[in-house]
C-alpha positions in Angstrom: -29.3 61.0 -58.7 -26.1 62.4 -59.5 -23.6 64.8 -56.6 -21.9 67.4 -58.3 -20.5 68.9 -54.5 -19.0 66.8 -52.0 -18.3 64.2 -51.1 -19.9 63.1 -48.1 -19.3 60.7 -45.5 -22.4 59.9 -43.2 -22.9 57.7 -40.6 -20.4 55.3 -42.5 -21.1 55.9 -45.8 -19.5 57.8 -48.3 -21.4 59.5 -51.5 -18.3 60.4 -53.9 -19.5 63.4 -55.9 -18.3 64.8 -59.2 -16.0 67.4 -57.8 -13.6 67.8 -54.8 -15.2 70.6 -52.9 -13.3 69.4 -49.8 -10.1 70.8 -51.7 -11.5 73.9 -52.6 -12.5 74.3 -49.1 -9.1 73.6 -48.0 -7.4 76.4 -50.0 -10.0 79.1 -49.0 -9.8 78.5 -45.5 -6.6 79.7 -44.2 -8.0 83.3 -46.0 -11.4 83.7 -44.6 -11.7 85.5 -41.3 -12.6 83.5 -37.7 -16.2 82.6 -39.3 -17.2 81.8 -35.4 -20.9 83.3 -35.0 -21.0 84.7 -38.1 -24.6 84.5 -40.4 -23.6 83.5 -44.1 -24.9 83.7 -47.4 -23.6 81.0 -50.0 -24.3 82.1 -53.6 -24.4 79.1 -56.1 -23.9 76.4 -53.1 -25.3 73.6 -55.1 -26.2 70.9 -52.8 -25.0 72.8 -49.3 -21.5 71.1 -48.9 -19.4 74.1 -48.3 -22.5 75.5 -45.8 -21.9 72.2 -43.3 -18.2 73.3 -43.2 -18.9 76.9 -42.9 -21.2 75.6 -39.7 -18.4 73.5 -38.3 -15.9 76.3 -38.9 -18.3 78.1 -36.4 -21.0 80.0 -38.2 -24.0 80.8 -36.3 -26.3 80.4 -39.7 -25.6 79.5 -43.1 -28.2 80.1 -45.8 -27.8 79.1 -49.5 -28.9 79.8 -52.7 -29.6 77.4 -55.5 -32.3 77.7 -58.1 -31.8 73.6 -59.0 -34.3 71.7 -57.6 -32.0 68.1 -57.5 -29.8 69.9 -55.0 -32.2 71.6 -52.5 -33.7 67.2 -52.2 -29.8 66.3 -51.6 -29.7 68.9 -49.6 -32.7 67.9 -47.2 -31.5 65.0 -47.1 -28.0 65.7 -46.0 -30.0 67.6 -43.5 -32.5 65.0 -42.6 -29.1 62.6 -41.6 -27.5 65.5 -39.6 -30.6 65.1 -37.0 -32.9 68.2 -39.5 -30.0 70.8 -38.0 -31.5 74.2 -38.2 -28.3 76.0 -38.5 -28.1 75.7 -42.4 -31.0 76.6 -45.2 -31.3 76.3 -48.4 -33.4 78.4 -50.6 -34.3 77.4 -54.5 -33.4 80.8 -55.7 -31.2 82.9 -57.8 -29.6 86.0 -56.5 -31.4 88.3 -58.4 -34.6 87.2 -56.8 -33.5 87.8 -53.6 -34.7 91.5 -52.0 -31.2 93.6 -51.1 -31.4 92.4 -47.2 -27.7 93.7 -46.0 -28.4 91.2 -43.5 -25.4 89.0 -43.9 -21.5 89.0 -41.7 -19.9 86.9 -44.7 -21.4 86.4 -48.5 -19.5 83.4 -50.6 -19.5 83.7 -53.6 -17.4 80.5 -55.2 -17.2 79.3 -58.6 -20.0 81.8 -59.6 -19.1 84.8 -61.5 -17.4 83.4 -64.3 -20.9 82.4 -65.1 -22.6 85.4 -65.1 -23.2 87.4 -68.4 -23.3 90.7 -66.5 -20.5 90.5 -64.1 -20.9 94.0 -62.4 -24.3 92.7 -61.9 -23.3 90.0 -59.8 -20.9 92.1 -57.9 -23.3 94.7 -57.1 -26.0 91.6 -55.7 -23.4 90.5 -53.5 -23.0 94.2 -52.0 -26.4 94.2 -51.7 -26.5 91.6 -49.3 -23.8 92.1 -47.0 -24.1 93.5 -43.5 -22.6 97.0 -42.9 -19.2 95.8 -42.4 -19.0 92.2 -43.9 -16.8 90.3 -46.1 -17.3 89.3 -49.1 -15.6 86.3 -50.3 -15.1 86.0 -54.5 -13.4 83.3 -55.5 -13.3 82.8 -59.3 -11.3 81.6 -62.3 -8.3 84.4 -63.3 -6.0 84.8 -65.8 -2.9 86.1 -65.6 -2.9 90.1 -66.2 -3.1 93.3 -65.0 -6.2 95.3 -63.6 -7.4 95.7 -67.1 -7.0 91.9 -68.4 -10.3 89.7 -68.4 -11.0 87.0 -71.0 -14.3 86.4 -72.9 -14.1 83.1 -74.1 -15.4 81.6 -76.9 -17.8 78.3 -77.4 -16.1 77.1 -74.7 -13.5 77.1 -71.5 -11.9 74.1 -70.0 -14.8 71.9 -71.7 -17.4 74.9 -70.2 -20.0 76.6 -73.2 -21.5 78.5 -69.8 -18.1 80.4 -69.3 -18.6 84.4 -70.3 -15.9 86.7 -68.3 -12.8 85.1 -66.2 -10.8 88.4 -65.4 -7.4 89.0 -63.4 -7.0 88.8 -60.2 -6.5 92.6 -59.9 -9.8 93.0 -62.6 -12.5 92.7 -59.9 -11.1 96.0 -57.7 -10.6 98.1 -60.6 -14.4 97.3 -61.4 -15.6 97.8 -58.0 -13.0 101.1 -57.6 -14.8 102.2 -60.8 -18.4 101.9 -59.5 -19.3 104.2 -56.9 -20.3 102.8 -53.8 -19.3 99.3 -54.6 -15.7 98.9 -53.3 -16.0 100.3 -49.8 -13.5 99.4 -46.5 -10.2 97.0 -47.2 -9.5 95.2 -50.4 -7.9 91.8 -49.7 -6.1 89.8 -52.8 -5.3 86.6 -52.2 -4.5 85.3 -55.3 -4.0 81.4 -55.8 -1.1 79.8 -57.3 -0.6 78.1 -60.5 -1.8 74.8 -59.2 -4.8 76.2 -58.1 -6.1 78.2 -60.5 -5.9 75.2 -62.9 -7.7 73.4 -60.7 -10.7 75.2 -60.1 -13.0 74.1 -62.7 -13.8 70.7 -61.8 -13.4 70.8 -58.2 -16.2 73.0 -57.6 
């Protein structure tokens, strides 16, 4: 069965995977806040690799969302090798089935909204989960632009047909600003560089 996240090594053996989530893990790490004891939400996090390096960055509890069914079994069985550790869940769902729980210190949302066909949607689903207090961390395909620049692409987007809004890096606060309620506390914009940006679509 194919591994889109990854890769793995386990016990001595390595399952390569379709993208390099280890680099993307890389470059959001040195922006996230100490993630010690904190209970996170992943949104879209396939088959759970960025949760098992959220939970050895420190977090208390991971829990993911994934509506495929082919990565909640490489999930469990990631899981089943790491001794059935309890610290990280995953739960076949979408975020629009989930209840609005404000229950979480940190909500990921990675490689997700440029997906979505309702974009403010998605924003809005993520508020709705955090704790009073959390962070939410977006990280997304951008153009280059200001607050009012976003792209809607056409049949397709680096070799993509499920690609509907990729906005500036400023975009996503002038949408929240816009929206009352949404955009509450500090705004952090940690835009990537060149190298990144083009990078993000395969490396998920």
């Amino acid at each position: 069965m194919p591994w889109r996240k990854g890769p793995y090594s386990l016990y001595g053996i390595n399952i390569d995977t379709e993208w390099r989530s280890d680099w993307k893990w890389e470059r959001v790490l040195p922006h996230l806040s100490d993630l010690t004891g904190r209970t996170i939400l992943d949104v879209g996090c396939g088959s759970g690799y960025h949760m098992w390096r959220m939970i050895g960055a420190g977090a208390h509890l991971a829990v993911g969302i994934d509506p495929t069914q082919l990565f909640l079994c490489q999930f469990e069985a990631v899981r089943k090798l790491l001794g059935n550790d309890q610290r990280a869940h995953l739960l076949p769902l979408g975020i629009e089935q989930l209840p609005a729980l404000e229950a979480f210190d940190t909500v990921f949302s990675m490689g997700v909204l440029y997906h979505r066909r309702s974009p403010l949607d998605h924003l809005w689903q993520l508020k709705d989960q955090l704790a009073p207090g959390g962070e939410l961390v977006l990280e997304t395909l951008v153009v280059e632009g200001d607050e009012n620049t976003v792209l809607v692409p056409g049949d397709r987007y680096a070799q993509m047909r499920n690609v509907y809004f990729i906005p500036s890096a400023a975009a996503p606060e002038n949408v929240a600003g816009r929206s009352a309620g949404l955009l509450n506390g500090a705004y952090r914009r940690r835009p990537a560089s060149p190298r990144q940006r083009s990078s993000d679509a395969p490396n998920g």
